[in-house]
C-alpha positions in Angstrom: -4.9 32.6 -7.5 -6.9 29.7 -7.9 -5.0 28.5 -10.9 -1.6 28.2 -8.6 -3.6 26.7 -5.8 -4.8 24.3 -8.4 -1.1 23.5 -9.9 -0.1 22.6 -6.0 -2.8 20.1 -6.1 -1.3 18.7 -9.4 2.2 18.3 -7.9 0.7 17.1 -4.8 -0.9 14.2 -6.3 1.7 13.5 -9.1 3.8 13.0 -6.5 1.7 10.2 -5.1 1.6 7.9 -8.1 5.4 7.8 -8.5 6.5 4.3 -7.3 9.1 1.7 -8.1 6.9 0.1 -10.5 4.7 2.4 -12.0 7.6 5.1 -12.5 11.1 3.6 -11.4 13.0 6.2 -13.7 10.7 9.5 -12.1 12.3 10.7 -9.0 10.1 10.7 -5.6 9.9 13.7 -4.4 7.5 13.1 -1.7 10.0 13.8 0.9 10.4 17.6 -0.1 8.3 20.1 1.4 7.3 21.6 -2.3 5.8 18.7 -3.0 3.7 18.3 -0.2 1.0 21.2 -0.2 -2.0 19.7 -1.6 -4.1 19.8 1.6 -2.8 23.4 2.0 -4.3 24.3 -1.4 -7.8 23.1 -1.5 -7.6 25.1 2.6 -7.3 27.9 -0.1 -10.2 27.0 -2.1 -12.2 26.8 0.8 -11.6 30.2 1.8 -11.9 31.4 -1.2 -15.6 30.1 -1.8 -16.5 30.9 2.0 -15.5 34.7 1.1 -16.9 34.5 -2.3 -20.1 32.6 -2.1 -21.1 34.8 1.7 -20.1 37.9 -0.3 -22.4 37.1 -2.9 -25.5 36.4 -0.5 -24.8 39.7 1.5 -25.1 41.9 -1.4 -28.0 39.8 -2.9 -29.6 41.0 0.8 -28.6 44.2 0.3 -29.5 45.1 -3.2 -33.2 43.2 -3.0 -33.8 42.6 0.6 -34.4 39.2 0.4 -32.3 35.9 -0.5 -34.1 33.5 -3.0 -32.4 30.5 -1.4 -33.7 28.4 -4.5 -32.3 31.0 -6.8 -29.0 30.6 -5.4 -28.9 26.6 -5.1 -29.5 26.6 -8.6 -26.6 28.8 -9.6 -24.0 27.1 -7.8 -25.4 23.3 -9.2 -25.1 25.0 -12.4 -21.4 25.8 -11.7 -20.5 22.6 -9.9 -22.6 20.0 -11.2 -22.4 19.9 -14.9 -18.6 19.1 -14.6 -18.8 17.3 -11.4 -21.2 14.8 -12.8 -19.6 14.2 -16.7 -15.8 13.8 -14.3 -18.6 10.6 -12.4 -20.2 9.4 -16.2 -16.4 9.0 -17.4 -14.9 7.1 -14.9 -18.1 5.0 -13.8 -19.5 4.3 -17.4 -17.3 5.0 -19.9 -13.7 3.9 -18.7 -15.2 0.7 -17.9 -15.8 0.0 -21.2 -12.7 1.2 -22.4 -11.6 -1.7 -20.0 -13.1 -4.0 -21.5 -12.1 -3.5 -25.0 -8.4 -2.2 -24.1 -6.9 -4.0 -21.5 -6.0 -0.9 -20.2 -6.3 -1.4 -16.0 -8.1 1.7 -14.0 -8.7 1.2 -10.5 -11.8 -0.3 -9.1 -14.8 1.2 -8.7 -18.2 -0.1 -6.8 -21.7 0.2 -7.0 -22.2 2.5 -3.6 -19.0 4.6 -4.3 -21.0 5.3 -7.0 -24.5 6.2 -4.9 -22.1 8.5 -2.8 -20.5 10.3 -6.1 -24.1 10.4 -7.4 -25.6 12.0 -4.2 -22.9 14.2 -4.0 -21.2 12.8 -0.8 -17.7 11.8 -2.4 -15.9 12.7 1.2 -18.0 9.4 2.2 -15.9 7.3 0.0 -12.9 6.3 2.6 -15.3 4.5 4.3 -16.2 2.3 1.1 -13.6 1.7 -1.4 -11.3 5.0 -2.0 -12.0 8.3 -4.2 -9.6 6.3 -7.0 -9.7 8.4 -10.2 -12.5 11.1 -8.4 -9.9 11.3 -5.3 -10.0 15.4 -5.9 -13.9 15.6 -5.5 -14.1 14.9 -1.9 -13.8 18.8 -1.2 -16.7 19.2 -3.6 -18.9 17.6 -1.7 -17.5 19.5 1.3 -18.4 22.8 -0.3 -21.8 21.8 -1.1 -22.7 20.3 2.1 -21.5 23.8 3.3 -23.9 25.8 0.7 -26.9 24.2 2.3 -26.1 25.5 6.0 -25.0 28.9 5.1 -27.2 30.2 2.7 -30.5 29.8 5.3 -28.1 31.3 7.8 -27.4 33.9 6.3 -30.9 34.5 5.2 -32.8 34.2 8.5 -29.5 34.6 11.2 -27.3 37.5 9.5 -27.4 39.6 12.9 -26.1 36.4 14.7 -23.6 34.9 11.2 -20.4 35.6 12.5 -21.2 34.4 16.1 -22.8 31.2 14.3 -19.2 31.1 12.5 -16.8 31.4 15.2 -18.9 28.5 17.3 -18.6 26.5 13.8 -14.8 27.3 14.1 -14.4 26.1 18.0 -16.6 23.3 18.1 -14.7 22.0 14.5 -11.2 22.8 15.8 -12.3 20.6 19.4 -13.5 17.5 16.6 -10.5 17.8 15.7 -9.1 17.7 18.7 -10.9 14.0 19.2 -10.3 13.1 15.7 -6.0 13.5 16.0 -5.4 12.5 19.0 -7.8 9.7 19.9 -9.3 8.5 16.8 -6.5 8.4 14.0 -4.9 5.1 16.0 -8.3 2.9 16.6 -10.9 4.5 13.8 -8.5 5.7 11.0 -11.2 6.4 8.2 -13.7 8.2 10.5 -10.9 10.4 12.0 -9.3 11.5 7.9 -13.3 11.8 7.2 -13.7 14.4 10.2 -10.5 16.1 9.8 -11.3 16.9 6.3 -15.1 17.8 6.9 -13.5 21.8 6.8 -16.5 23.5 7.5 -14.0 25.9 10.1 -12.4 26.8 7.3 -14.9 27.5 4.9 -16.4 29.9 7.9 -13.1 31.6 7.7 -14.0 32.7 4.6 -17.4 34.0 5.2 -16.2 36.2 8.5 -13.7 38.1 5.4 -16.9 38.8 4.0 -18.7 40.0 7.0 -15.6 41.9 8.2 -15.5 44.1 4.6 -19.2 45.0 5.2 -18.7 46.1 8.5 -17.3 49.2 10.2 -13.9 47.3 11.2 -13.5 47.5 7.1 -12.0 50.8 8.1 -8.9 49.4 10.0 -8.2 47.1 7.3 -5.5 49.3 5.4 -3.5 49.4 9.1 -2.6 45.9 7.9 -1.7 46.6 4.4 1.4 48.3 4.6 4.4 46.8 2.5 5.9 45.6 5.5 2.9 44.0 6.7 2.3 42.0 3.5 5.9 41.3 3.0 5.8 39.4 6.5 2.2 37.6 5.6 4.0 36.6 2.1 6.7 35.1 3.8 5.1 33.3 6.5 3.0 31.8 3.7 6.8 30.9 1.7 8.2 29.2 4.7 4.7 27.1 4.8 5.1 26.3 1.4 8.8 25.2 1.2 9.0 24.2 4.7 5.9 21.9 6.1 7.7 19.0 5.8 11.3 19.4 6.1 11.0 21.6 9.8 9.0 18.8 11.6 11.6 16.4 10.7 14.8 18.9 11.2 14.8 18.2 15.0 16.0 22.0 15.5 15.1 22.6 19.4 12.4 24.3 20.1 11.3 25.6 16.4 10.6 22.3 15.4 8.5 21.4 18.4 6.8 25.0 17.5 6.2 24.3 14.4 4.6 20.7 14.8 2.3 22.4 17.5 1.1 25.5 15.6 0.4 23.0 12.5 -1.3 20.3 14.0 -4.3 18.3 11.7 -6.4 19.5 14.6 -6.6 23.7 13.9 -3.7 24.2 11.2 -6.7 24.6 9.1 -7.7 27.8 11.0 -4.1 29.0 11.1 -3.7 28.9 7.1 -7.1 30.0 6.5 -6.3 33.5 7.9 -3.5 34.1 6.0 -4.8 32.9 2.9 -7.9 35.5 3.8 -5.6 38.4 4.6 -4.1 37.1 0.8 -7.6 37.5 -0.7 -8.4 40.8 1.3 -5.1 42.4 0.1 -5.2 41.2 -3.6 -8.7 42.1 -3.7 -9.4 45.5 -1.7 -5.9 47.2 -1.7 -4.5 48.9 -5.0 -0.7 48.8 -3.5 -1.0 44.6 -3.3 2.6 43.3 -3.8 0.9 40.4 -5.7 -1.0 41.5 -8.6 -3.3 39.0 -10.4 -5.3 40.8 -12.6 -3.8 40.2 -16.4 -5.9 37.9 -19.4 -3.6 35.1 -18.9 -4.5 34.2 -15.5 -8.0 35.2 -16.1 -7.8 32.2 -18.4 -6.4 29.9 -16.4 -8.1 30.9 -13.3 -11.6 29.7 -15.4 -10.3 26.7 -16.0 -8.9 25.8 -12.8 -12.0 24.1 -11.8 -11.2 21.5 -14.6 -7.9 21.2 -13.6 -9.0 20.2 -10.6 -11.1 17.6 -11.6 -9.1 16.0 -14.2 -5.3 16.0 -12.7 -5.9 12.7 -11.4 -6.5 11.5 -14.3 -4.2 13.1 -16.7 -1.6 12.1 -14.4 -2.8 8.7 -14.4 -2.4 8.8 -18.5 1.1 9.8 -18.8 2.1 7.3 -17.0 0.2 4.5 -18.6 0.6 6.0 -21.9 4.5 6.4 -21.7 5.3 3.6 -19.0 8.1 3.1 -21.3 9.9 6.0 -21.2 9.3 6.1 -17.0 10.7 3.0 -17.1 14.6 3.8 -17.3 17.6 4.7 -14.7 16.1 7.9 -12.9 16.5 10.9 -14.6 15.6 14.9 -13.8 14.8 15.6 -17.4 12.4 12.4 -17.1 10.7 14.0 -13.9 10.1 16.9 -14.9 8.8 15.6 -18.3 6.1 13.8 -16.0 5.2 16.8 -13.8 4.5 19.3 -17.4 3.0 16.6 -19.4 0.5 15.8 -16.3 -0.1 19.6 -16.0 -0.5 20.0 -19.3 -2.7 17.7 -20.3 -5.1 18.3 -17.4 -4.4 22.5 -18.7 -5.6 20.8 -22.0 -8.5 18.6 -21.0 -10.0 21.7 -18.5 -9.4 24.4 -21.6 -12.1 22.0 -23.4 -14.0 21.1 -20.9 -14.8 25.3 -20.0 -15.7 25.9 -23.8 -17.5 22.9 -24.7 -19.1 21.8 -21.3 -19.0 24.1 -18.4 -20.0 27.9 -20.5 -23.0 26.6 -21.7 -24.3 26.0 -18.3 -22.8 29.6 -17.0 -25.1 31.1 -19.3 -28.1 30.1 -18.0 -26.9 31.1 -14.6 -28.0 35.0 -15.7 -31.4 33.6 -15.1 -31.0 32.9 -11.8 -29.1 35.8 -10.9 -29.6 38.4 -8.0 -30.0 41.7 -8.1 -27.1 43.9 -9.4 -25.3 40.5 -9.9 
């Protein structure tokens, strides 16, 4: 599941670097719906790690008693950080001086982007000069700004967690609120920098976990019936295929609808429930319509991190590395040649990255494991 979250990012972006100059022969298909579900993805991711990272705390509290808070921070800078940080040593140090010795343009990059990078606060970077290569790690640093609220909470507030959550959750979605519809004209960059600050739905995530360790676990199979997930699986389609192309269809009254349900200001919240009802029925009911578990997409699910981190630019290299071939009448077969060669050579660069880079560090995380983890 994260893999295809991960390959929406990847069309999302690829999409974005298509222009008359840089790729006058690849078709832009920013104006389909398909094409446009980037921000719909990483709302995945965040649910994901809410449910994941809260599940993982819970038991730790459950099989030991305690959490070691330190024990834990370690863990997740061992999973994050090592990639994270060579993705910040590429494109601050060593692209540079492929610059300098190729020609070869990459976009600009400053001294205090790089202090934010460094000090993990990439979602700061709008307000200096752009996220440019590193564009994809400003949900990182939204994830690990979350870790350090929720593991003390969780350690010293579990009676009171999903209370805690579901204020997170209001008092987010009326930020929001402020952000949309009175900041986005006068203070553009602080509004995009709140709207994207998805701590509401990263708490999403965490009431899934609460909810499966609790007595309403119980009722969970009322919603699993076929004709239940059938309806949550095609809600989730028509989000997919339609986001873009509804809003703009003018049909009376389900356009309108629409643009109201998805607003910046909660649509976050919206998606995040479906996307945990997903995760609840792949992972908790054996009759799932969507089954996931094969070695393939074990495989690429591991790597997905690094596809995340590197799309941008793998993208970015296609097109400077084949600007002639982009360069003709426009052409289906030459679009979709861009859109695999991007995927595949960010498939490529994360495949390496996992077995040379990111396993080593995994290992050590044994050390800092919890009980029964």
């Amino acid at each position: 599941m994260r893999f295809f979250a991960a390959m929406f990012v990847v069309i999302y972006h690829a999409s974005t670097f298509v222009t008359a100059v840089s790729a006058p022969a690849v078709y832009d298909t920013r104006s389909y719906s398909f094409f446009n579900n980037g921000s719909t993805a990483v709302d995945f991711f965040f649910v994901l790690s809410g449910f994941l990272i809260a599940t993982l705390l819970l038991n730790e509290f459950a099989d030991s008693g305690n959490i070691n808070i330190k024990h834990f921070y370690t863990r997740r800078a061992l999973r994050i950080w090592p990639l994270y940080y060579f993705a910040v040593l590429l494109v601050f140090a060593v692209f540079p001086g492929i610059a300098m010795f190729t020609g070869i343009e990459f976009p600009a990059t400053g001294f205090l982007q790089f202090l934010l990078y460094l000090f993990m606060l990439p979602n700061l970077t709008p307000f200096v000069q752009g996220g440019g290569l590193l564009s994809p790690l400003w949900s990182i640093g939204v994830e690990e700004q979350f870790y350090f609220m929720v593991a003390p909470l969780i350690k010293h507030r579990r009676q009171k967690l999903a209370i805690i959550l579901c204020w997170v959750i209001v008092l987010k979605i009326l930020l929001n609120i402020v952000a949309e519809y009175f900041l986005k004209e006068s203070h553009h960059d602080l509004a995009y920098f709140i709207l994207t600050f998805r701590f509401e739905v990263i708490s999403i995530g965490c009431l899934g976990a609460l909810l499966i360790r609790s007595s309403y676990k119980n009722y969970l199979y009322l919603f699993f019936s076929y004709s239940f997930q059938l309806c949550m699986f095609i809600l989730l389609l028509l989000i997919l295929l339609f986001n873009k192309s509804i809003p703009e269809a003018g049909i009376p009254y389900i356009s309108s609808i629409y643009v109201f349900l998805f607003s910046s200001a909660w649509s976050g919240v919206i998606t995040g429930c479906i996307f945990l009802y997903i995760i609840l029925n792949v992972s908790l009911n054996e009759k799932s319509i969507l089954k996931t578990n094969n070695r393939l997409l074990d495989t690429l699910g591991d790597i997905s991190y690094g596809i995340y981190v590197y799309h941008v630019i793998a993208e970015l290299a296609i097109l400077k590395l084949f600007k002639n071939f982009f360069a003709g009448t426009q052409s289906i077969f030459v679009t979709c040649t861009y859109y695999f060669a991007s995927a595949l050579l960010a498939m490529a660069a994360a495949y390496v990255s996992y077995h040379l880079l990111e396993k080593r560090f995994l290992k050590l995380k044994y050390k800092f494991a919890a009980v029964g983890q």
